[in-house]
C-alpha positions as CSV (number, residue, x, y, z in Angstrom):
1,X,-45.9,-71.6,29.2
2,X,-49.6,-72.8,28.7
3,X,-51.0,-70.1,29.9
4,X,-48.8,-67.9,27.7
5,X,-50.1,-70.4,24.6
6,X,-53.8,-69.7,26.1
7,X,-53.2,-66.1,26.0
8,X,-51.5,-66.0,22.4
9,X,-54.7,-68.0,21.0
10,X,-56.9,-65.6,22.9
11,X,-55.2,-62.6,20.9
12,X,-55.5,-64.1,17.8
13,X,-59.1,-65.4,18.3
14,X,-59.9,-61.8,19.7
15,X,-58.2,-60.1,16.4
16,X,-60.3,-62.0,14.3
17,X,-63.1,-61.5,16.1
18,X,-62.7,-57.4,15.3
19,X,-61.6,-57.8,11.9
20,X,-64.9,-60.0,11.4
21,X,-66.9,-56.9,13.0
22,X,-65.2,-54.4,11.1
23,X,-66.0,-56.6,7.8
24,X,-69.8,-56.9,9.0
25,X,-69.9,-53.2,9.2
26,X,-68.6,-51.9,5.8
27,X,-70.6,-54.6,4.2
28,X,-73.9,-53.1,6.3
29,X,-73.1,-49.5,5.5
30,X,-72.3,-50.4,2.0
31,X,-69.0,-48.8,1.6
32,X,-67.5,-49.1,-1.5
33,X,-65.3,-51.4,-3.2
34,X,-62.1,-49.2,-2.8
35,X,-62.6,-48.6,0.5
36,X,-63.3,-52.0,1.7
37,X,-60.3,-52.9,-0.2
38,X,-58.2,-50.1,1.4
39,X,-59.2,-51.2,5.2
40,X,-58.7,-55.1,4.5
41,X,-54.8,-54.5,3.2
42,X,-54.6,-51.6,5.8
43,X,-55.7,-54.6,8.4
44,X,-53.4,-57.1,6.8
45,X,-50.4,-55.0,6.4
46,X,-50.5,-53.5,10.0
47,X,-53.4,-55.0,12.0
48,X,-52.4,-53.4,15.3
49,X,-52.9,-50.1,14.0
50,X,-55.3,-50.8,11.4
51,X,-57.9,-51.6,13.3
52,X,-58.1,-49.2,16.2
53,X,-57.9,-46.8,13.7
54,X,-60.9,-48.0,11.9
55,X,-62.7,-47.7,14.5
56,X,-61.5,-44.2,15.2
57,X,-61.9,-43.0,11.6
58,X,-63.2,-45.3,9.5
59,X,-67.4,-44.2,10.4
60,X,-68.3,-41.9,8.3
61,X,-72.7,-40.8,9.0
62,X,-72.9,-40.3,12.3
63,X,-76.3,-43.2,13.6
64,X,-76.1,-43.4,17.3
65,X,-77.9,-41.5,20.2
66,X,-74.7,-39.1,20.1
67,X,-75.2,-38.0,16.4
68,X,-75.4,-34.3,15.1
69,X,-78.9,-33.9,14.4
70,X,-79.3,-33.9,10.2
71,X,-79.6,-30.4,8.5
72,X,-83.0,-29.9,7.1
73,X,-82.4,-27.3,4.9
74,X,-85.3,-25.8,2.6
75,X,-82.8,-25.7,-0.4
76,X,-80.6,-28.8,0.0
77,X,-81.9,-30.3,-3.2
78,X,-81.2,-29.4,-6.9
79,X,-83.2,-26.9,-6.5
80,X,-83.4,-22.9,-7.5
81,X,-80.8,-20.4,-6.0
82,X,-81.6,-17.7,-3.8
83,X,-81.1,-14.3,-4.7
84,X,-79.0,-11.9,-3.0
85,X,-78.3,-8.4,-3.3
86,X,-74.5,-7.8,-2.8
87,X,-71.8,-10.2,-3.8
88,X,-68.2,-9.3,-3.7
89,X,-64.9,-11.5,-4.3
90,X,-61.6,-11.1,-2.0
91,X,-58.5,-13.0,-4.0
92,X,-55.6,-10.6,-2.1
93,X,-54.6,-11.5,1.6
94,X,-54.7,-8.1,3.2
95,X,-58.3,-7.2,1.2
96,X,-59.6,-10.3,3.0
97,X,-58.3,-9.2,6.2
98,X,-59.5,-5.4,6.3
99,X,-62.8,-6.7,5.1
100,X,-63.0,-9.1,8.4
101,X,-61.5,-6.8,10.3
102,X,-64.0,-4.0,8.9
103,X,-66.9,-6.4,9.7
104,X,-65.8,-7.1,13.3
105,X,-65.6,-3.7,13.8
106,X,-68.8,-2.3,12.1
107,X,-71.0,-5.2,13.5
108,X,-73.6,-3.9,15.6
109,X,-75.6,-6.6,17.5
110,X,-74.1,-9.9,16.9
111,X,-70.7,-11.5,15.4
112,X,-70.8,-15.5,14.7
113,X,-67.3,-16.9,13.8
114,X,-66.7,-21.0,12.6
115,X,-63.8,-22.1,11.6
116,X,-61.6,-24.8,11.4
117,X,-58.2,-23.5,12.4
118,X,-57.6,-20.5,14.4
119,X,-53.9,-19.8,15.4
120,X,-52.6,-17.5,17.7
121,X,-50.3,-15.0,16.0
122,X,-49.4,-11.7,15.3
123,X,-53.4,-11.8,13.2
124,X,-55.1,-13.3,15.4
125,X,-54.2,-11.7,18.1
126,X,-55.4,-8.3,16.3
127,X,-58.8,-10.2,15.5
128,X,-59.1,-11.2,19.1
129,X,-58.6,-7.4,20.7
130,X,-61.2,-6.3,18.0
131,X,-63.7,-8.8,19.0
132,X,-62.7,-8.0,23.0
133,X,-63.3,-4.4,22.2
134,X,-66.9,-5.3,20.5
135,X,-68.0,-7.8,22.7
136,X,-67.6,-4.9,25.9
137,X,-69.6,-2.9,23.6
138,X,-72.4,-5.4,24.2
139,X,-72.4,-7.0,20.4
140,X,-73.1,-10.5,20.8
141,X,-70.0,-13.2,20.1
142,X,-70.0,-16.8,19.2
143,X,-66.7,-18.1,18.5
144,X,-66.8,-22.3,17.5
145,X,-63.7,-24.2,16.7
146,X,-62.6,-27.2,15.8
147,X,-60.9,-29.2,18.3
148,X,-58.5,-31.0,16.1
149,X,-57.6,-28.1,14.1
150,X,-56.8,-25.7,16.5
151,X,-55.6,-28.3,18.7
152,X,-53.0,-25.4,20.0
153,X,-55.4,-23.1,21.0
154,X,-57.6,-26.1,22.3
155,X,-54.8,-27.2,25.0
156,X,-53.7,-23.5,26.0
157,X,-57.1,-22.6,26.5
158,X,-55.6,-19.8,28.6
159,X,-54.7,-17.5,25.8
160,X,-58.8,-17.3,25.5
161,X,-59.1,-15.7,29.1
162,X,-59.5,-12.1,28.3
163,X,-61.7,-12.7,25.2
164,X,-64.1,-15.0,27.4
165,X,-63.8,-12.4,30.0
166,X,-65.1,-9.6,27.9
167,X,-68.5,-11.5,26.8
168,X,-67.3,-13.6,23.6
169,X,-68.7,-17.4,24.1
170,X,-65.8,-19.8,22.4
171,X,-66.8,-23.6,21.7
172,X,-64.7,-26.8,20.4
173,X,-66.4,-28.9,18.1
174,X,-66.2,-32.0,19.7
175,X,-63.6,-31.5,22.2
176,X,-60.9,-34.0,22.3
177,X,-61.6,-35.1,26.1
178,X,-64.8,-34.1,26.8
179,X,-67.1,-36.2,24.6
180,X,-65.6,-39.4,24.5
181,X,-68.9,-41.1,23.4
182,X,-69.4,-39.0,20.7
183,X,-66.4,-37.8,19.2
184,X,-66.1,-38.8,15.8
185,X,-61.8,-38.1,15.3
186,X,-62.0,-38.2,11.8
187,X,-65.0,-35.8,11.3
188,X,-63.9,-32.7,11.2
189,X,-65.5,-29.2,11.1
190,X,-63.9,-27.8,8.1
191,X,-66.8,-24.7,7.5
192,X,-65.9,-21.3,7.7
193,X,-68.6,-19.4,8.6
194,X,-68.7,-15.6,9.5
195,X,-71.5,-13.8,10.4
196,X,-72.1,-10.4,11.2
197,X,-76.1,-9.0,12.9
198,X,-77.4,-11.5,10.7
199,X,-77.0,-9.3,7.5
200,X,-73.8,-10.2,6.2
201,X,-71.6,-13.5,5.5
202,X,-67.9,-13.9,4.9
203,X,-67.3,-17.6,3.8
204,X,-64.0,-18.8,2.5
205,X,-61.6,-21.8,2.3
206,X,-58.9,-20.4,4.5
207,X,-58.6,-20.3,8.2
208,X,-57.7,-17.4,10.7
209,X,-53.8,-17.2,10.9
210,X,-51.3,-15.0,9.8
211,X,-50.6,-18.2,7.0
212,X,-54.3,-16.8,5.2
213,X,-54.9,-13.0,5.7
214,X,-53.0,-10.2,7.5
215,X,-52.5,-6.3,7.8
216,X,-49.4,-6.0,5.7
217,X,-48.4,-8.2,2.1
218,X,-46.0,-11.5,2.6
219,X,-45.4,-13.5,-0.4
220,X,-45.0,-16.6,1.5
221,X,-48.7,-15.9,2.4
222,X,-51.3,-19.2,1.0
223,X,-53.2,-17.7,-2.6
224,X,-57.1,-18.2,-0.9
225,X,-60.7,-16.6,-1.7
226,X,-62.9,-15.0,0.6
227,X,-66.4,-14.0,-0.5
228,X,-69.0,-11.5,1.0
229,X,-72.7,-12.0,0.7
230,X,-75.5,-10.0,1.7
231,X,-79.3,-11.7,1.5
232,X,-81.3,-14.7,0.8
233,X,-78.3,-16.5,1.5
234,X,-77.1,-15.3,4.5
235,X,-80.3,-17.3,6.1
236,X,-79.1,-20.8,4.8
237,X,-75.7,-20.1,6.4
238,X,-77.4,-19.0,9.7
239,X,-79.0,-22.4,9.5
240,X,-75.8,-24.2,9.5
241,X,-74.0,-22.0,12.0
242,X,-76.7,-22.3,14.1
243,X,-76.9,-26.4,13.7
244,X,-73.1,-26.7,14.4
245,X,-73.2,-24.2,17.8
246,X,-76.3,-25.9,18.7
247,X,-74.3,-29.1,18.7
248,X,-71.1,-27.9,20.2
249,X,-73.2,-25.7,23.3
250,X,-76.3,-27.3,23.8
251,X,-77.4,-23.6,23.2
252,X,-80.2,-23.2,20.4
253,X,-80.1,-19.4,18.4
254,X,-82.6,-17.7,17.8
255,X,-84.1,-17.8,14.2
256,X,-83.9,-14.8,12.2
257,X,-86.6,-12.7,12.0
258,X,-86.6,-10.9,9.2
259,X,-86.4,-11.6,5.4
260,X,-83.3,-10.2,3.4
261,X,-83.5,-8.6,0.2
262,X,-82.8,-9.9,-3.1
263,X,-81.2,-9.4,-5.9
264,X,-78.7,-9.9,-9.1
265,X,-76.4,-12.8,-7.5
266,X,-77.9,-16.0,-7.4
267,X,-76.2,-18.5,-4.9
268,X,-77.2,-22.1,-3.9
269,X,-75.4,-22.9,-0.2
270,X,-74.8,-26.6,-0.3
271,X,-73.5,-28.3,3.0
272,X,-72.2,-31.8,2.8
273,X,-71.0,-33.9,5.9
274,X,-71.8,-36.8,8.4
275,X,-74.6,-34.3,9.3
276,X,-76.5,-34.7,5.9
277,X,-78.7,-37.8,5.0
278,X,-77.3,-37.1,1.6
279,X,-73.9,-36.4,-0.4
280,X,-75.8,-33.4,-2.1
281,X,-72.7,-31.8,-2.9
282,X,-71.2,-34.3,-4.5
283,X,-74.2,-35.1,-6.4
284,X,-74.0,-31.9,-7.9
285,X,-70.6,-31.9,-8.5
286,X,-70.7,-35.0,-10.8
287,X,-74.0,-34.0,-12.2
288,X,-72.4,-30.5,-13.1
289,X,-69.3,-32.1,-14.9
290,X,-71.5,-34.2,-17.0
291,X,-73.6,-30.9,-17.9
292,X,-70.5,-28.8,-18.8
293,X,-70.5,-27.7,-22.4
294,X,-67.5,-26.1,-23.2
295,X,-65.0,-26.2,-20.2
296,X,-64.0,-27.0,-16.8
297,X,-61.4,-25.4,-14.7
298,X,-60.5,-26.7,-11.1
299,X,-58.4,-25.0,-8.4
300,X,-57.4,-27.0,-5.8
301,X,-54.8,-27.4,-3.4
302,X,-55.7,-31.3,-2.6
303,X,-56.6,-33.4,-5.6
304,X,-57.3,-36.9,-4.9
305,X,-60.5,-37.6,-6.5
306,X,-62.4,-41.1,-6.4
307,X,-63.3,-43.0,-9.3
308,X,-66.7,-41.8,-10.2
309,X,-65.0,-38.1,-10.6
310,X,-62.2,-39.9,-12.4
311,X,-64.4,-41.2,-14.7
312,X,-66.6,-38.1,-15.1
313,X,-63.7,-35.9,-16.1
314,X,-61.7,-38.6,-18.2
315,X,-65.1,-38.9,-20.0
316,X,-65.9,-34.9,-20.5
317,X,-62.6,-34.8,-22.0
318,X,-63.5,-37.5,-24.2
319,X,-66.6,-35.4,-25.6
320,X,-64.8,-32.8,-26.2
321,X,-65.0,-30.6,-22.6
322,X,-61.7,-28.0,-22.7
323,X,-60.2,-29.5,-19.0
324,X,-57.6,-27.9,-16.6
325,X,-56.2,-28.8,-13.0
326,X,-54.6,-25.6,-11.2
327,X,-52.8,-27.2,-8.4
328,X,-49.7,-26.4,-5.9
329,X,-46.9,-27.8,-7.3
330,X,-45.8,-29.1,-3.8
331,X,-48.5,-29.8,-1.5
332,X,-47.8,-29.0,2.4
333,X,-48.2,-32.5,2.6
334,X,-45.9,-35.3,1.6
335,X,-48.7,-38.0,1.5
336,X,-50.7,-35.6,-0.6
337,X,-48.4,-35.2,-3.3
338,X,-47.4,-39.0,-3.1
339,X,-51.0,-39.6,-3.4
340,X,-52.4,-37.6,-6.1
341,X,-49.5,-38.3,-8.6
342,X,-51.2,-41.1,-10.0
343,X,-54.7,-39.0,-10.5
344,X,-52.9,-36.1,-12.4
345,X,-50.5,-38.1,-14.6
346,X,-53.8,-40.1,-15.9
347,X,-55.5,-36.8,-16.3
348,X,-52.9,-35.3,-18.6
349,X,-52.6,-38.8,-20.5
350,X,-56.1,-38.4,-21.6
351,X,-55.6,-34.6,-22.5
352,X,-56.3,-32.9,-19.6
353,X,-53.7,-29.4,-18.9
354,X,-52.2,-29.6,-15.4
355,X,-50.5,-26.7,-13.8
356,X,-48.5,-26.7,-11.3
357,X,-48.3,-23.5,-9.3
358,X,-44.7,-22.3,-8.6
359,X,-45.9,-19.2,-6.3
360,X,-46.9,-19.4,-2.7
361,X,-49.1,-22.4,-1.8
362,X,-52.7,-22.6,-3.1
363,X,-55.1,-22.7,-0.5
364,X,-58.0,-21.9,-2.1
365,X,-61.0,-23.8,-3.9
366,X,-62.7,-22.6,-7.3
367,X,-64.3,-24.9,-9.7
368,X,-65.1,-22.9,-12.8
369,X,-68.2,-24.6,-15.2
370,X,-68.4,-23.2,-18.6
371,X,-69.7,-19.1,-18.3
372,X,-72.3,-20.4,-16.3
373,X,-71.4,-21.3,-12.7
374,X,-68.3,-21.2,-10.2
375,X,-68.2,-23.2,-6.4
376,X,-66.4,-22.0,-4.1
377,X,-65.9,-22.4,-0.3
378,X,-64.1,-25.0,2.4
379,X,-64.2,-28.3,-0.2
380,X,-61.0,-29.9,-1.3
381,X,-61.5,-32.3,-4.4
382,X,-60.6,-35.0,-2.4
383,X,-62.8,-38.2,-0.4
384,X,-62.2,-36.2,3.1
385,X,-64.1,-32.9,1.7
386,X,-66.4,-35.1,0.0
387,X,-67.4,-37.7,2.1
388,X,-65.9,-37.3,6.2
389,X,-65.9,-33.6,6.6
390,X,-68.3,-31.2,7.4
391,X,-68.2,-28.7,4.5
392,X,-70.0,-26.1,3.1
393,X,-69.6,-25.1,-0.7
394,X,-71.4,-22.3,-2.3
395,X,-72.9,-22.3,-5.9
396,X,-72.6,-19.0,-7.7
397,X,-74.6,-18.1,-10.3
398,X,-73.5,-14.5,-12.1
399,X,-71.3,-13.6,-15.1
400,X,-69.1,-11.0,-13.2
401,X,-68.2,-13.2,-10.5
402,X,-67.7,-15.7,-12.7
403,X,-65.4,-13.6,-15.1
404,X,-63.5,-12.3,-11.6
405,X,-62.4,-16.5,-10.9
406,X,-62.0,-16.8,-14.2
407,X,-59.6,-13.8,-14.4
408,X,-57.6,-14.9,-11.2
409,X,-57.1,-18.3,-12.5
410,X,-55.8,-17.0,-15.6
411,X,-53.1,-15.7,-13.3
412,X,-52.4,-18.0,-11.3
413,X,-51.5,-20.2,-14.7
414,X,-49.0,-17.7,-16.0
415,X,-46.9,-18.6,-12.3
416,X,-47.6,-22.1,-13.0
417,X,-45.2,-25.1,-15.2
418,X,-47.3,-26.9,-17.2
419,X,-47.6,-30.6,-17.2
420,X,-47.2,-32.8,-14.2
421,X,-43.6,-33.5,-13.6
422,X,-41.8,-36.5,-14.6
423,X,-41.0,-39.3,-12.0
424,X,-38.8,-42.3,-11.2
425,X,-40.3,-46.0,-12.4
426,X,-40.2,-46.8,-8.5
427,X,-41.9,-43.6,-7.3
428,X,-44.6,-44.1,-10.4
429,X,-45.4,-47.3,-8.9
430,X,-45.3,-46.5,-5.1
431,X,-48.2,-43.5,-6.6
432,X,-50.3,-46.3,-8.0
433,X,-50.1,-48.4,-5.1
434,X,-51.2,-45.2,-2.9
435,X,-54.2,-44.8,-4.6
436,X,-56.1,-48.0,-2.4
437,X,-55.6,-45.5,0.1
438,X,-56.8,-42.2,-0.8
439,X,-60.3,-43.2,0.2
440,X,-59.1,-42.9,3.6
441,X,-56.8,-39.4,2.9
């Protein structure tokens, strides 16, 4: 029995001991308020799983000898866009697939692929022979995945054989097993990244499955963007490609060597991540939300902003700003649509329009400012994007591209119910009480 009693008071004086550490740490990496608050009632609620977990994915810039090295871009700043000669917009699933497809197939010395989740389906399985077929040609192929994403592919590794065989190098970002010491669970590679001898970019929100893109129509298929770019730009996401593989391989690629032309379509690539030694892209969200003059228009399938983008919209509205939310009206999560509840009903009290899209899920990510710029890429509005995931987000400077969003949104609204939908008294206050948590979601 006494040892039992010494064992019980060595539990609790252990317990304490962490949640102490975990205290000192958020109050050294000055973490704010709402997320200090989230952890502490996480820890009181369910200490046993609160605080392994924080431990697991509660860091958020990566500062020991294991880190990602920073990105050191030249243009990471609010600086000038680059100019690019071609720009073209995919909004239909089987345009976005013939154009990959296309790429693959026309690519010539090299094909770099990122992304986040790579299934293996019916698509993929056409992607895969395509790149088989080009890598026996002798093109170059650098596949990187993430770990956690495609966490099927990951642990049946075997389905990889024949594409390994032909020539085609395939990474995990941080594999599950392999890197104990430096895997970071909760940061995630989230970039989609495709690049083709150096010349041309694909970039999009979605992921390679038969659930983003594919040969033939499905109206089930997720509503995403995919984007084509060809020039200054293309360098900038060579940079981060090349950051991330360098990371996952220990293999550094070769810079490129030539300058790309420019032209009419003015982008600014903006990374943001544990990898950056600042929240750039947040910055310049906020910043561009205080600038707008006439209207803001957000498409998003994962809305669960903090306060300071809270504030900034509420406010906008307030001066006059013309505000809409284009969301899914279910979310293919359940804590996502018990989370952001609360966000969207406070929105619309203050005058914002939220529509709820009634069509297949919306995937995509488009955040329309004024007639004078549109972001797009792997971003959610949500902490995660924001703050825990390695993202890229691309600003787009040009009135036809612009007009093309704008023109897709517009229809996207005319499948859409507008207002968010009424709730229960209990399920209105279980949304409030989620919202110490979405620093975490």
């Amino acid at each position: 029995m006494k040892q039992e009693i010494i064992l019980y008071h060595s539990f609790i004086l252990l317990g304490s001991l962490l949640i102490f550490v975990v205290l000192l740490h958020m109050l050294y990496h000055r973490r704010s308020p709402s997320a200090i608050i989230a952890w502490i009632l996480s820890i009181i609620v369910m200490p046993y799983v609160a605080l392994p977990l924080y431990f697991i994915i509660g860091l958020r810039k990566r500062k020991n000898r294991y880190k990602k090295d920073p990105l050191l871009l030249d243009n990471q700043d609010f600086s000038s866009p680059l100019a690019n000669k071609n720009f073209r917009l995919y909004t239909e699933s089987t345009q976005a697939y013939k154009v990959l497809l296309d790429s693959i197939n026309e690519a010539k010395s090299s094909i770099y692929i990122s992304t986040f989740i790579f299934e293996y389906d019916k698509t993929t399985k056409e992607i895969i022979e395509a790149l088989i077929l080009r890598a026996k040609d002798g093109v170059e192929i650098k596949i990187l995945l993430d770990s956690i994403g495609s966490i099927y592919l990951y642990f049946t590794q075997y389905r990889l054989k024949k594409l390994r065989d032909s020539g085609a190098i395939v990474e995990f970002f941080m594999p599950i097993f392999e890197m104990p010491l430096r895997n970071y669970i909760n940061l995630r590679n989230h970039r989609k990244i495709y690049i083709f001898d150096n010349q041309k970019v694909l970039n999009t929100g979605g992921n390679i499955s038969d659930e983003y893109l594919g040969k033939t129509y499905s109206k089930k298929r997720w509503q995403e963007i995919m984007f084509l770019v060809e020039g200054k730009s293309v360098r900038e996401y060579f940079e981060l490609f090349a950051s991330d593989w360098f990371y996952a391989s220990k293999e550094k690629l070769k810079p490129l060597k030539q300058e790309p032309q420019g032209g009419d379509f003015m982008l600014h690539v903006v990374p943001s991540g544990p990898d950056m030694q600042r929240d750039v892209f947040y910055e310049m969200l906020l910043c561009k939300i205080y600038e707008a003059k006439e209207k803001i228009s957000i498409i998003t399938p994962y809305f669960i902003p903090n306060s300071s983008l809270m504030e900034a919209l509420i406010i906008s509205k307030h001066r006059g700003i013309e505000i809409t939310l284009i969301t899914p009206k279910e979310a293919n999560h359940i804590i996502i649509n018990l989370s952001r509840g609360s966000y969207m009903r406070e929105l619309e009290e203050n005058g914002v329009k939220i529509y709820l899209h009634q069509g297949a899920m919306i995937h995509a990510k488009a955040i329309i400012f004024d007639s004078s710029s549109v972001v797009l890429g792997s971003a959610n509005f949500d902490n995660r994007s924001l703050f825990l995931n390695y993202e890229v987000a691309t600003f787009i400077y040009n009135d036809t591209v612009i007009k093309e969003v704008q023109n897709w949104s517009d229809m996207l609204i005319k499948s859409s119910a507008i207002g968010a939908k009424d709730v229960s008294t209990t399920r209105r206050i279980f949304e409030n009480f989620m919202r110490i948590f979405s620093p975490q979601l």
